[in-house]
C-alpha positions in Angstrom: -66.3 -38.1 -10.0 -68.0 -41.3 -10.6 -65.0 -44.1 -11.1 -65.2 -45.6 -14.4 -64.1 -48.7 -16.2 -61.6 -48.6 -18.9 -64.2 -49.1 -21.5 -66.4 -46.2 -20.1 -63.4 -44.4 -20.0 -62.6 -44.7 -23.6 -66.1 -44.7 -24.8 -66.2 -41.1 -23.2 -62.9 -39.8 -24.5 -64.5 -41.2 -27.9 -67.6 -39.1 -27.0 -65.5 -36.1 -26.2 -63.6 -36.0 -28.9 -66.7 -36.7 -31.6 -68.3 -33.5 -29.5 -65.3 -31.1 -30.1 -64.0 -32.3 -34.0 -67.2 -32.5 -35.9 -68.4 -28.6 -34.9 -65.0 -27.5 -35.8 -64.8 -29.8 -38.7 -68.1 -29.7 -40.5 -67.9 -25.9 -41.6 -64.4 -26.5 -43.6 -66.0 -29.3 -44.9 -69.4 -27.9 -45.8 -67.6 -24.8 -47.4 -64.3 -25.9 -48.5 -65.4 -26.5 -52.1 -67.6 -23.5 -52.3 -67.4 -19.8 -52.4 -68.9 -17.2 -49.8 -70.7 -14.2 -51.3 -68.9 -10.9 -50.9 -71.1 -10.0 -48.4 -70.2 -12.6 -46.0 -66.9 -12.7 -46.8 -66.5 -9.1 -45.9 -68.0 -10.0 -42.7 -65.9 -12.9 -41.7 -63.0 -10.5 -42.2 -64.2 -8.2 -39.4 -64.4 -11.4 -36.7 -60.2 -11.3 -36.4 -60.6 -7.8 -35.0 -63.9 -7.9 -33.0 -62.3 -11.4 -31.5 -59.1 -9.6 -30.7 -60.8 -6.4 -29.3 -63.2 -8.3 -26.9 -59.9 -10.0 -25.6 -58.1 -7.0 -25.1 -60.7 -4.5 -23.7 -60.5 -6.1 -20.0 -56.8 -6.1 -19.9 -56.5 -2.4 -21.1 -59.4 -0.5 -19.8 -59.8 -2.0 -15.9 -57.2 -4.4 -15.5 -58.3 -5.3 -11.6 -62.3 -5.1 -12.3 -62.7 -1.4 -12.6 -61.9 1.3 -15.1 -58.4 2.3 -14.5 -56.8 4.9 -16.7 -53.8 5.7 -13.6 -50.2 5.6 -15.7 -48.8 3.9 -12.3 -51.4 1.3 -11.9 -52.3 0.3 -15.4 -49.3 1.2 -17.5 -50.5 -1.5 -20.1 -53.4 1.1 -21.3 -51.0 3.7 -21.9 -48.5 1.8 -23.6 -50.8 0.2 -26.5 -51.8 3.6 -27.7 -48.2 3.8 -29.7 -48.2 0.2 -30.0 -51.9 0.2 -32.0 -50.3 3.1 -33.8 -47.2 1.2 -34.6 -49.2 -1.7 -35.8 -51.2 0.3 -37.7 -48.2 2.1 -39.4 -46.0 -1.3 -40.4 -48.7 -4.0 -40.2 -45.5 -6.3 -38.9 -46.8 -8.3 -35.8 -42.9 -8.8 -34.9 -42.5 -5.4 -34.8 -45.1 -4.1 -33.0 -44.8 -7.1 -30.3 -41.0 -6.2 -30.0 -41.8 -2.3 -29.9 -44.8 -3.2 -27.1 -42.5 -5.3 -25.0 -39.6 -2.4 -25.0 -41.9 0.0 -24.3 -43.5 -1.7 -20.8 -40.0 -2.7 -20.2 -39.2 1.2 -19.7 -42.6 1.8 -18.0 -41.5 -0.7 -15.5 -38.3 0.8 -15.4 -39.1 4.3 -15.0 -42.2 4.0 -12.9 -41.4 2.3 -9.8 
């Protein structure tokens, strides 16, 4: 990395941070006064879940790179079956977190 001065420095921060707040900035903006159509609303309501899913898929399903489904190795899979259920059933995030942790917590302690 190239040494800067401390007005390229700045100048870059500046440039940075312009290049990271107005994309994230312009869309509240743009649609903060307006309304969506019910289409497109009912389509924003599904990114949550696909976001959430795409993040969570690698952890449960192959863990180290490949599909794993072994209760010893990937325990994880096995223990968000209840845990979606549980969610499902209360829609309470502390809940299900606190039911998820207790139940890899006695995964951990049964399976050595």
């Amino acid at each position: 990395m190239p040494n800067l001065s401390p007005v390229e420095a700045v100048l870059l921060l500046a440039l940075m941070t312009l290049v990271t707040y107005v994309p994230r900035v312009f869309p509240v903006l743009l649609l903060s006064r307006r309304s969506l159509p019910d289409p497109v609303e009912r389509w924003l309501s599904y990114v949550p879940v696909a976001v959430l899913s795409a993040l969570l898929a690698p952890t449960l399903f192959a863990p180290q790179g490949a599909v794993d489904f072994a209760v010893h190795t990937n325990p994880f899979f096995w223990v968000s079956i209840p845990v979606f259920v549980i969610a499902i059933l209360t829609r309470n995030l502390f809940a299900t977190v606190l039911f998820g942790m207790a139940l890899v917590a006695l995964f951990r302690y049964l399976l050595p």
